[in-house]
Each structure stands twice: as C-alpha cells, then as structure tokens.
VOGU-3710 file (C-alpha; in Angstrom, 3 decimals, decimal comma):
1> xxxxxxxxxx> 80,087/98,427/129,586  81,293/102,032/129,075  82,209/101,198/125,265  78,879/100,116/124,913  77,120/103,080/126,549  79,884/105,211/124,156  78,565/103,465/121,011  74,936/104,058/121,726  75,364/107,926/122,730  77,444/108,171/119,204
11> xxxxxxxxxx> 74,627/106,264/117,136  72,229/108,481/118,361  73,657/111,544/118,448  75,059/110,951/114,896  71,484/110,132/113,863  69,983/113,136/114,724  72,643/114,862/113,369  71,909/113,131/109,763  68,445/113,920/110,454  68,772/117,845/110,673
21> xxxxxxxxxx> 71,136/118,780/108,569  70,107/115,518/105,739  73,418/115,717/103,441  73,136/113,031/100,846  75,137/109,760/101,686  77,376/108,246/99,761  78,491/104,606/101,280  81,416/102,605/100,227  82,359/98,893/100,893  84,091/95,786/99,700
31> xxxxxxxxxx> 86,685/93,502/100,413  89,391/96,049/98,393  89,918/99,126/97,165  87,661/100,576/99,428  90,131/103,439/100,792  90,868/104,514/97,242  87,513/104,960/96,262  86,431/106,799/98,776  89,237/109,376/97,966  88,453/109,169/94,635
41> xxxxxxxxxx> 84,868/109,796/94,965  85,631/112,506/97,719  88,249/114,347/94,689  85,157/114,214/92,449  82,622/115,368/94,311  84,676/118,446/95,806  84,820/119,956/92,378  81,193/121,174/93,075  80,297/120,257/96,649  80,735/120,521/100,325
51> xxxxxxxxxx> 81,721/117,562/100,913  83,631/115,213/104,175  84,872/111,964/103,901  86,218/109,632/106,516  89,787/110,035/107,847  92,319/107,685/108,259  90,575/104,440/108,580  87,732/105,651/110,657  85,457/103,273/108,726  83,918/101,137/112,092
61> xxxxxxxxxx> 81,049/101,977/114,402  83,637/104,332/116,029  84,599/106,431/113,054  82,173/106,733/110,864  80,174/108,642/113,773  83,170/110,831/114,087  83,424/111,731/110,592  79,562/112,703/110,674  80,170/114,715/113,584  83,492/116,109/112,613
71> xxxxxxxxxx> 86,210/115,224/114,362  89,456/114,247/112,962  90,897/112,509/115,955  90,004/109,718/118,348  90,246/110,971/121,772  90,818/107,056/122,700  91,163/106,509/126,589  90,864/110,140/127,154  87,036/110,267/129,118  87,495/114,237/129,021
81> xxxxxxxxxx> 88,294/113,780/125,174  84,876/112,238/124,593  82,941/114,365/126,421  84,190/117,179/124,005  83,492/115,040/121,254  79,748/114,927/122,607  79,526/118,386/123,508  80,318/119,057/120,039  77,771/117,051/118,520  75,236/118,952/120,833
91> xxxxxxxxxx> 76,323/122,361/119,650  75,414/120,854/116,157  71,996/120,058/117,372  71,551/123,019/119,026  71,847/126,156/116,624  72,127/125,281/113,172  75,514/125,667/111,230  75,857/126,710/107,853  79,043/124,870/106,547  77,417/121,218/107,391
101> xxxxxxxxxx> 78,800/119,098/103,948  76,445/118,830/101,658  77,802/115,235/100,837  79,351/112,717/103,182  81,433/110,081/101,342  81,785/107,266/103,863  83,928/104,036/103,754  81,956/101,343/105,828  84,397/98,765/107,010  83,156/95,165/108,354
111> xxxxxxxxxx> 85,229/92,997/110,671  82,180/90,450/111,701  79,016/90,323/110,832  76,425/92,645/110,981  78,813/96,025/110,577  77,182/97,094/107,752  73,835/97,057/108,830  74,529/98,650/112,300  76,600/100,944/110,305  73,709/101,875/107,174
121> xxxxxxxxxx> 71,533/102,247/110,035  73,334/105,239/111,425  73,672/106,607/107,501  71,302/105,029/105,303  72,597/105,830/101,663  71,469/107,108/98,895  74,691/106,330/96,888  76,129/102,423/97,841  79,086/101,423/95,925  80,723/97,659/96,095
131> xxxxxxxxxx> 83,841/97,959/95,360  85,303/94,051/95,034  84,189/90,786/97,044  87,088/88,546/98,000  89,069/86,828/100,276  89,582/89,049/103,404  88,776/88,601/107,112  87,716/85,785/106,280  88,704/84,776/110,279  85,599/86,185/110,971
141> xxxxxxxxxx> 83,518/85,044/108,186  85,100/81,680/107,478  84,038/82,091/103,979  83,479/83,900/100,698  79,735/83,626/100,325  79,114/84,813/104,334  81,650/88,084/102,971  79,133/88,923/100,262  76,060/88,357/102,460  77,953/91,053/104,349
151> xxxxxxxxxx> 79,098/93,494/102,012  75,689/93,431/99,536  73,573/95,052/102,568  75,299/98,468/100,926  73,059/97,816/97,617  70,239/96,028/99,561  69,474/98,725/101,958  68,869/101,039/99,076  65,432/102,889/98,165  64,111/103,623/94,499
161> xxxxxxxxxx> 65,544/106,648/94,630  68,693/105,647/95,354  72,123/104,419/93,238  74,056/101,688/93,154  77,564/101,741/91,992  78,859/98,381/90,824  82,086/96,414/89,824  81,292/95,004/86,674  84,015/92,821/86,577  84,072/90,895/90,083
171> xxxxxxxxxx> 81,512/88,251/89,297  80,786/88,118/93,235  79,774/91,779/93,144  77,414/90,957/90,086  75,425/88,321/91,587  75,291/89,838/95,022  73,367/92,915/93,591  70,296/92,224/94,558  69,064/96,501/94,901  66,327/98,578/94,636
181> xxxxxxxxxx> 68,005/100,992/93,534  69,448/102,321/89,706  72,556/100,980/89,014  75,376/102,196/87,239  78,615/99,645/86,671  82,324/99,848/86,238  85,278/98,313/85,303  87,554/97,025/82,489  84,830/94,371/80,828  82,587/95,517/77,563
191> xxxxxxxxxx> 78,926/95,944/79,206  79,920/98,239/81,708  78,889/101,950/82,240  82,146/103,496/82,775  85,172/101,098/80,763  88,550/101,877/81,265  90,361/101,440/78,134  93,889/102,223/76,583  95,991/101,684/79,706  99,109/102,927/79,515
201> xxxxxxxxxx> 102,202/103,438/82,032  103,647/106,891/81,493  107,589/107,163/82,092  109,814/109,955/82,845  111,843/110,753/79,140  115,250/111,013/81,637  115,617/107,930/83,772  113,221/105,921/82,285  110,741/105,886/85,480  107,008/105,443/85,451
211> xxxxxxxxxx> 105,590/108,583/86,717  101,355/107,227/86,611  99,099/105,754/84,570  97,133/107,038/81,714  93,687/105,241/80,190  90,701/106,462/78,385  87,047/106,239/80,130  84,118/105,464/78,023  80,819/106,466/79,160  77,667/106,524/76,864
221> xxxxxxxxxx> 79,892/106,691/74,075  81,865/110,000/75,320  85,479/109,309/75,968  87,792/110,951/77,940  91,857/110,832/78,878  92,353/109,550/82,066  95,659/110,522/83,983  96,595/108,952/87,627  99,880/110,654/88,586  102,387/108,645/90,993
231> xxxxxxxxxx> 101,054/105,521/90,977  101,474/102,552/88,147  99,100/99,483/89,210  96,278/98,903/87,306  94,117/97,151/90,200  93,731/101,040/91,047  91,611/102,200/87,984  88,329/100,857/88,870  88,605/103,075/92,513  89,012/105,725/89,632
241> xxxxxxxxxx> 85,956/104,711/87,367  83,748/104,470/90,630  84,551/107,865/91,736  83,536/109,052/88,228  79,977/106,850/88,454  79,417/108,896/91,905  80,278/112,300/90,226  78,268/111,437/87,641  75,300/110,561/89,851  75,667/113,767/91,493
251> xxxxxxxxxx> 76,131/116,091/87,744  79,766/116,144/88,012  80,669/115,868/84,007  83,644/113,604/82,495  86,056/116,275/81,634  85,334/118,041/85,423  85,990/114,315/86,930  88,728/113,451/85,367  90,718/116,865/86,261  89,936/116,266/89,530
261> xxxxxxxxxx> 91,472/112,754/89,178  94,631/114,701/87,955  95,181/117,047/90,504  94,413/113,797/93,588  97,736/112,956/95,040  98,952/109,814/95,382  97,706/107,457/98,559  100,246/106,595/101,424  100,632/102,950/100,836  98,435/102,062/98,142
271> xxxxxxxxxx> 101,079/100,929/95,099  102,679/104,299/95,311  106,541/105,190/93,603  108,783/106,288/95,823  112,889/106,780/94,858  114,785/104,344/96,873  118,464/104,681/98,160  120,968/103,532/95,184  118,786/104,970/92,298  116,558/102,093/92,696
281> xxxxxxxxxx> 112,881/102,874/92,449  110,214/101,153/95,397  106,462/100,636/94,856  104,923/101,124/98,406  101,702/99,171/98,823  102,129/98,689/102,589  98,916/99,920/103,603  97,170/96,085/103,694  96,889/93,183/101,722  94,920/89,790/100,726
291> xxxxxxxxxx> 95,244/87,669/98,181  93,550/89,871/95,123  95,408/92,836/95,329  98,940/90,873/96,457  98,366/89,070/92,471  97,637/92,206/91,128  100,992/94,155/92,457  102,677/91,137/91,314  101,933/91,225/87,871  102,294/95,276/88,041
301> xxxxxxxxxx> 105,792/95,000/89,096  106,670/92,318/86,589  104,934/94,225/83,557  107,930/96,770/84,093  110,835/97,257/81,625  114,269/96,819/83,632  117,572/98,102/82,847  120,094/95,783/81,980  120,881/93,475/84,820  119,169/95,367/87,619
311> xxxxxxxxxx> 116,395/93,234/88,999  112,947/92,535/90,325  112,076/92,488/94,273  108,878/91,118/95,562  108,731/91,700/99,674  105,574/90,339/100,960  104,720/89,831/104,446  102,123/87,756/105,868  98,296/88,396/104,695  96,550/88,462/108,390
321> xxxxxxxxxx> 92,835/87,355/109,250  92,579/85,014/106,694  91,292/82,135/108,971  91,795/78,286/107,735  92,501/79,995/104,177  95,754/80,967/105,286  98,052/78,408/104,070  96,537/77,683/100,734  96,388/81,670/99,827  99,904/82,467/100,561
331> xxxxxxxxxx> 101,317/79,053/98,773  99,440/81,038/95,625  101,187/84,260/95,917  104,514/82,228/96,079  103,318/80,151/92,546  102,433/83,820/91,139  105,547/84,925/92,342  107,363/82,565/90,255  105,281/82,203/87,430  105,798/85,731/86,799
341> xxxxxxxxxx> 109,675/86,018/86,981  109,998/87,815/89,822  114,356/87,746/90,820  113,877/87,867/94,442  111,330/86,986/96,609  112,055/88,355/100,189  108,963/87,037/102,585  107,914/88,721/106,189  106,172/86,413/109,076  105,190/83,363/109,804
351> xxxxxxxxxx> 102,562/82,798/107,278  104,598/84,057/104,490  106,843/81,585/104,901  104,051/79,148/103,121  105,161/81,699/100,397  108,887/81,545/100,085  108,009/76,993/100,007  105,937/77,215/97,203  108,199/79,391/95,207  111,047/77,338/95,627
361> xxxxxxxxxx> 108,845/74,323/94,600  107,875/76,120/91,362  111,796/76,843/90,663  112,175/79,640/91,985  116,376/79,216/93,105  116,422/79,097/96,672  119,083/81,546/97,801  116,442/83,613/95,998  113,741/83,110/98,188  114,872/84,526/101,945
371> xxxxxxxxxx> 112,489/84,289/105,028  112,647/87,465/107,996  111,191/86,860/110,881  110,110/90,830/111,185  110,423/94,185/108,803  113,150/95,327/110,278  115,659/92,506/109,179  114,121/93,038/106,226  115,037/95,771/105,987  118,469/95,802/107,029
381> xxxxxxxxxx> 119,344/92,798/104,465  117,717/94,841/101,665  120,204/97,923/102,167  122,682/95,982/101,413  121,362/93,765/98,400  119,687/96,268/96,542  121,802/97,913/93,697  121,146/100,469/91,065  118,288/99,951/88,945  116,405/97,576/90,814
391> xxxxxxxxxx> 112,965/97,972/91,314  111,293/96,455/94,975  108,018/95,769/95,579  106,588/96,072/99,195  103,615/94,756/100,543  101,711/93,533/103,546  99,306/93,353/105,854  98,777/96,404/108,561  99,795/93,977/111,690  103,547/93,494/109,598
401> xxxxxxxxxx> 104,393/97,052/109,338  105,869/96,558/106,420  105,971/100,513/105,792  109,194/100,167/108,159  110,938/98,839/105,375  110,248/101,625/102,983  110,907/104,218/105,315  114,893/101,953/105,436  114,851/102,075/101,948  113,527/105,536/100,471
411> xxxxxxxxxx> 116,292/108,176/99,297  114,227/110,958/101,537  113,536/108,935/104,868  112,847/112,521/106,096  109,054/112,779/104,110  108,068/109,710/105,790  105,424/111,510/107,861  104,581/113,271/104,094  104,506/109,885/101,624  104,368/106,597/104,265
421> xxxxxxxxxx> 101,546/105,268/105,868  101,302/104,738/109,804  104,036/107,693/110,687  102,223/108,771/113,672  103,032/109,007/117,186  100,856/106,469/118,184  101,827/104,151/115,236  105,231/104,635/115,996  105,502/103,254/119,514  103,745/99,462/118,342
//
C-alpha cells in the first residue's frame, strides 16, 4: 500500500516537473546494450548541452522519477529519506531553477509488461531509441514476440515531430518499428544511416595487449575515425553509432561526437580489460548477461591472438529470468563455446551447468569443462590455474555476482570500487 501511494506521488510530481521546466527527452530501451547507450548518448550530448542521465540502473518506475528529479541515491526503507526526496521535488515546483538539464537521456527498463508505457507516460519522448530485441526476461514475457510488443511502445508512442533511433541490424527491431516519428538507423549492415566500418582491435606495441577498438562511421557519405579506448568487443559499437544518431538529432557534428566517444571511459562490467594477477589479461563483462551478448563475448575473446601456449578462459555463470528458455539457451552457449576453441570453460550455477554438458558433448575434453557451485570457488580455483599469458573471460548474470571473481583475479584488487561493478556497501553485504 505505501509503495503504491510512493509511486503515484513520484509520477506526479515528476510530471509536473517535465511539464515546467520541458527539457527534451531522450528514451532508451531494448533487450541489450541499453546501459551503454545511454552513456554513450549522454557523452555526446554533453559536448553542447545540459544534460542528466540515469544513474546506476535507476531505469524502473522508481528511478527514472529520481533521475528527473535529481537525486542520485535511493533513500530505500528510510520514510524520512523520501520525504526529502519529495520536498525536493516541491522546491523545483516552487521557484524556478536555472540549471534544470536541458536534455534528459533516460534508460527505460521493463521487467513485465506494461513498464514502458507507465514509464513514457511519466516522460513522453521526443528521441526513442531500440537498442536490440532478444531473449531476456523472458520469465516474465514467456516469449520473444510479447518482448517486442513491449519494447516498440518507445517508437510507437512517438509524435511527428519526434525521432526514432533504430538498430538496423536486429531484424526484430526492424519489423517492430511501427513510429510516427523520423527515423534514423544504425549498425554494421549497408542501408543503414550511421555504418560502422573498418573494425579494428588496437594493441599496446609492448606486451602485445588490446588497449580499444578503432572503426570508421559513415554517415551521408562523411566518414569519420572512430576510437573506443579500454574495451575490445565489437557487440559494443552499435551503443556507439546510436549515441552518434542522438547527437546528430540534436546538431552535435561527427568529428564533435566522435571526440566525445574518445574521451568516455570505459563501463564497469560491460567487456572491459582489466590486468589480471600473473600478467594475464581479464575481460570483465559481469554487469549481466543473456544469450546475445554471452555469443558475442565469446567470439570476442576467441578473435584474440595468444602467446605461445598461454590459453583461452571462458567463465560464464548462469543467464537468470530466462523462463522455460533456460535449458535450451545455455546448452547454446556451451556449443559456441566449443565451436569456437575456447581452452577452458569454467561454468557458475545451476543453470550453467546445461553449459559445461553440451560442451563436453561437442568435444570439448572434460577436465576442461569444471562446474562451481558459486563465484567464489570460482574464483579460488582460477588463482591457481591461471598462468602467464592467459586471457579469461568473465561473464554473468547480476544475481551470480560474478564481479567477485574479477575483483580475486585483477593485479589492483584495490580499484575495485574505481573499475568493478556492484562495489558498494549495500552490494557488498548480498
């Protein structure tokens, strides 16, 4: 009862809120890549704006009323907390302030149904991107098709006046785009508005390291040099070429965009390098996972060039809220697993353990394959196994912690709180 009175006082407040001050809205959603996009967007756009984006993960009928109104904290269970957080958004409506964003870039998250209208509602948008449509929560949604009647209400709800910002190469997005509104595309295919071409991964000229990735972006036939510093996975270029659509949208030129791209440091989590203990070199993409991206880090970590007999680790823990999918999805990533040579497959949970089967079935040698009940023994068995050279992926859903195992395995375990995702207090005690 009181969460629902809280909900209703934060809608409407928030509301008003829009109303006076009317920044222009830029929503983001999809099944992936939604975090990344929104920070890319958010780099663009603060090269000429005002602008405030969501923190965190405040991307539910909780947060995304706190990011309007400004606060960077949940005061959770605290009552006197949350009567701050409404006095606040009083003041607001009270006298006018002058440093209101002129642009809110907001990630709309979706756990059932209906969370993206209730959520538009509050913020109606004149900028909607759809970032990917896939397999995810699909607990709640039981399947694919009931996802994208979710996620397209971002380009639906859209006026004439408004933009919609599309991935051109998920054929879901495509045929979900049913919009008002003008629509600009992305992606890797020939067709679309902004193409990433020329992908490269840079390496350090020393130790033979990837340090980012470089690619061109071709818009309207103007083409510019693309650099994404700390990170090496490709499945992160079209949260890139979205937040260069947005800029766009908003007169934020190629060159502009792409310095701000530059100078955007690496996300906690999301397929980031990170030097691991015995000169061995992790890729952290603990911050979630489903099937999509899970392939995609895969075939990242397999596309890079090895010193002599050091070797490949995959350590995947169990994709969560994937409903009667479950099975079937992680019996892929244990095929993919195999198919693309990876030396040691190290699986996390219950569900992964449908993993570490079908790898073995495809050939993978089974005193390759090892099963952990938690991160933590993991962990443990991977300080001892790893050796010089190696390179470890590490990946899973939120619920697996699976950061816990980079934090054991990093060379500076004392920039946790700095480069990991999940190092706060409150994270800390689950």
């Amino acid at each position: 009862m009181l969460k629902t009175i809280l909900l209703w006082i934060l809608r409407n407040l928030s509301k008003k809120i829009l109303k006076k001050y009317r920044p222009d809205i830029v929503g983001i959603t999809g099944s992936i890549g939604k975090t990344s996009t929104k920070e890319a967007a958010t780099a663009v756009l603060k090269s000429r704006f005002n602008v405030r984006s969501n923190v965190k993960n405040y991307n539910n009928e909780i947060g995304l009323p706190l990011t309007i109104i400004g606060v960077e904290t949940t005061p959770g269970k605290s009552i006197f907390g949350w009567f701050k957080v409404i006095g606040r958004a009083c003041k607001m409506l009270g006298k006018r302030r002058t440093d209101y964003p002129e642009i809110l870039v907001l990630e709309m998250g979706a756990d059932k149904p209906g969370d993206i209208v209730y959520l538009t509602d509050i913020a109606p948008c004149k900028v909607g991107v759809l970032t990917y449509i896939a397999h995810a929560h699909t607990e709640y949604f039981k399947t694919v098709k009931k996802i994208a009647q979710e996620k397209r209400v971002i380009v639906s709800h859209l006026t004439e006046d408004g933009f919609a910002v599309l991935n051109f190469d998920n054929d879901m997005v495509m045929q979900n785009a049913k919009t008002r509104a003008e629509v600009l595309t992305y992606g890797f295919k020939d067709g679309a508005d902004f193409q990433a071409t020329d992908v490269n991964i840079i390496t350090d000229s020393e130790n033979g390291w990837p340090t980012g990735l470089n690619f061109k972006v071709n818009h309207s036939g103007n083409i510019v040099p693309v650099f994404l510093p700390g990170i090496m996975a490709e499945h992160l270029i079209p949260s890139a070429l979205a937040g260069m659509a947005v800029g766009h949208i908003f007169g934020v030129n190629l060159v502009d965009a792409a310095s701000a791209l530059r100078d955007l440091p690496p996300i906690p989590g999301h397929m980031c390098l990170i030097p691991g203990i015995k000169k061995t070199m992790l890729i952290d993409d603990t911050y979630n996972s489903s099937p999509e991206p899970t392939k995609s880090a895969l075939k990242t970590l397999s596309s890079i060039a090895l010193k002599y007999g050091a070797e490949r680790y995959a350590v995947l823990g169990d994709m969560l809220e994937l409903g009667p999918e479950t099975e079937n999805l992680h019996r892929e990533i244990g095929l993919r697993a195999a198919e693309l040579g990876v030396n040691v497959l190290i699986t996390v949970g219950e569900a992964s353990k449908h993993t570490a089967s079908a790898a073995r079935e495809a050939g993978m040698d089974e005193h390759r394959v090892i099963t952990f009940a938690d991160s933590a023994s993991a962990g443990r068995f991977l300080q001892d196994a790893i050796k010089e050279g190696d390179v470890i992926l590490i990946k899973g859903s939120q619920g697996v912690r699976m950061e816990k195992i980079v934090k054991e395995l990093m060379a500076e375990p004392l920039r946790a709180p700095e480069l990991l995702v999940r190092q706060t207090g409150e994270w800390e005690k689950k």
